[in-house]
N, C-alpha and C positions, 0 to 999 in steps of 0.2 A: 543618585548614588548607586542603586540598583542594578542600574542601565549599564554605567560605566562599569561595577565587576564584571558585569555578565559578557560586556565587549571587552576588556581584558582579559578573561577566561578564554573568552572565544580564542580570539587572537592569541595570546599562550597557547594552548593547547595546539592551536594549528603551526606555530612555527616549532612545538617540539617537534612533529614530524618531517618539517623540512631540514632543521637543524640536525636532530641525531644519527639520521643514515650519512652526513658529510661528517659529524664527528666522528664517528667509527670507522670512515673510511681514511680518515686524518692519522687517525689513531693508531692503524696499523701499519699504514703508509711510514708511519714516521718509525713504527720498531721496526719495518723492515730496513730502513735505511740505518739505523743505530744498528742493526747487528750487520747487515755489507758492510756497512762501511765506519765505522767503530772510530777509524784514528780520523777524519777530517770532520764527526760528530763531535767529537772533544775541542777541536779547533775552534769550531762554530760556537759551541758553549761558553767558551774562553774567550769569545770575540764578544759576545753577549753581554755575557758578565761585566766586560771591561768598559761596555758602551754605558751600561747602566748601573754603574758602579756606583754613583752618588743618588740615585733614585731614592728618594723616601720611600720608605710600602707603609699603605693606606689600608688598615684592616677591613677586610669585605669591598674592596674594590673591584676583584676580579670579579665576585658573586654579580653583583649588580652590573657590569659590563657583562655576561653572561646573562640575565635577564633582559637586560635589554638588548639583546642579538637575537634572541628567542622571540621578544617580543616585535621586536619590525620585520623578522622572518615572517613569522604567521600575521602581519599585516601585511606586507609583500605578496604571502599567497593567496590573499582573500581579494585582493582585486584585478581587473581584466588586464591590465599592465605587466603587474607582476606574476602573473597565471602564465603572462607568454614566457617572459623573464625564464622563470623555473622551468615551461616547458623545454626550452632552449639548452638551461645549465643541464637539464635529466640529459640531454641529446649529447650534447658534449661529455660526458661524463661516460656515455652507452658506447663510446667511439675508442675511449682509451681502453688498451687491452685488459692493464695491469686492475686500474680504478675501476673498471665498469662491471669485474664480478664482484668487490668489494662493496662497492655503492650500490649495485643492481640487489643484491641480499640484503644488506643492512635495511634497505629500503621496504623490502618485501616482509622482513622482518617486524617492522614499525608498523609494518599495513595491520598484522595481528593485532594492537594494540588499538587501531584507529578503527577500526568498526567489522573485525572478526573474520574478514576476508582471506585465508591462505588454503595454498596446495597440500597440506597438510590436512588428512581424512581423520587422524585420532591419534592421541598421544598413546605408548607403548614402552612396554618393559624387554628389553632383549637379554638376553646371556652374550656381553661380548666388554671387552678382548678375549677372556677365557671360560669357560663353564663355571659356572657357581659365583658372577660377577653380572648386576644387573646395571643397564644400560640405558637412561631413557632415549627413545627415539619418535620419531613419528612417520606414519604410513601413509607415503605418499604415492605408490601405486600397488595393483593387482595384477601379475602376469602368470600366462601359464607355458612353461619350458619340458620339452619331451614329455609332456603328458602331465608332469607338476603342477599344480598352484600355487605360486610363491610370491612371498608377500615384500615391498622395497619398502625400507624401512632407512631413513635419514638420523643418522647419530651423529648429533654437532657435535662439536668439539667445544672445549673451556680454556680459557678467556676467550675465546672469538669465536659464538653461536655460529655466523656465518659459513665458518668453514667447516666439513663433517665427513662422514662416509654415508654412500649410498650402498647398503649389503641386503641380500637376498636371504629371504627364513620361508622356512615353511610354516601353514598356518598355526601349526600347534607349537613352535617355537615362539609365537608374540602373544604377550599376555597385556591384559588388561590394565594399566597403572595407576588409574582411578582420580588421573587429573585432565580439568579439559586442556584441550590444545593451550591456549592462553595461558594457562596457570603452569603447564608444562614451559612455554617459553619463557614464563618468570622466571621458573624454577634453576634453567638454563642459564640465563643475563645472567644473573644474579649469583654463578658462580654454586648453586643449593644452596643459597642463605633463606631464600624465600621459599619455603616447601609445606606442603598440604600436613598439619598434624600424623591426620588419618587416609595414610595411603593402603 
């Protein structure tokens, strides 16, 4: 019994990461097309509805067809077949203009979560849009401009971490936030629901 958690856990855990960088890429994909294109969304809706208009709903249906897409993902990734499979979908995926900075970040994103891996040197506090407005961001490189040392600093954006600004501070404009990277890209997702007591 033991054996089988421990192989379901596996496998969960590994197809969250295949699964969540396509749903976010799903995700935005589909508000950008509800806000282009707004009147032949409604259409679609209405063609929906009408197809499944005598459908029973089955309470925790969807939950459970959502575990179980998580769950044969992360058995997909866990073997030489399905390794190529995914190497193939990343490939395809890297080719479309629109999808492949969407899915290439959401992806890079999930990596933090899977074993602490990002271009991301330390989470940080900036003053932006205005002064006296803090910011979290993180420091993803060191440059130095006419003599400067100035620090690039990534301030995602909310609801969609993925998308952000890359701006330029001086050292003593980035202050210390006192969360790690990880707990910083909680903090993010999650909208500030999930934040450190004691920052």
């Amino acid at each position: 019994m033991e054996k089988l958690i421990k192989h379901f856990k596996g496998r969960f855990i590994t197809g969250l990461f295949v699964v969540v960088p396509l749903g976010i890429t799903i995700f935005i994909l589909k508000f950008l097309f509800n806000f282009a294109d707004g009147i032949l969304g409604s259409y679609l809706d209405s063609l929906l509805t009408a197809l499944i208009n005598n459908h029973t709903y089955i309470p925790g249906l969807g939950m459970l067809t959502g575990l179980i897409v998580i769950y044969l993902s992360g058995l997909l990734a866990t073997n030489v077949m399905g390794t190529r499979i995914l190497r193939w979908w990343d490939d395809l995926f890297s080719r479309i203009p629109l999808v492949k900075s969407i899915y290439g970040s959401s992806k890079q994103l999930t990596q933090v979560f899977k074993d602490g891996k990002t271009s991301y040197r330390r989470a940080v506090f900036v003053e932006w849009p205005r002064k006296g407005v803090r910011a979290v961001g993180f420091v993803t490189a060191e440059v130095e401009h006419d003599g400067e040392r100035l620090v690039v600093v990534y301030v995602p954006t909310m609801p969609n971490p993925t998308s952000g600004f890359a701006l330029f501070f001086h050292e003593d404009e980035v202050q210390d936030c006192g969360m790690t990277v990880e707990d910083a890209v909680k903090f993010v997702v999650s909208g500030g629901v999930v934040v450190e007591k004691n920052l």
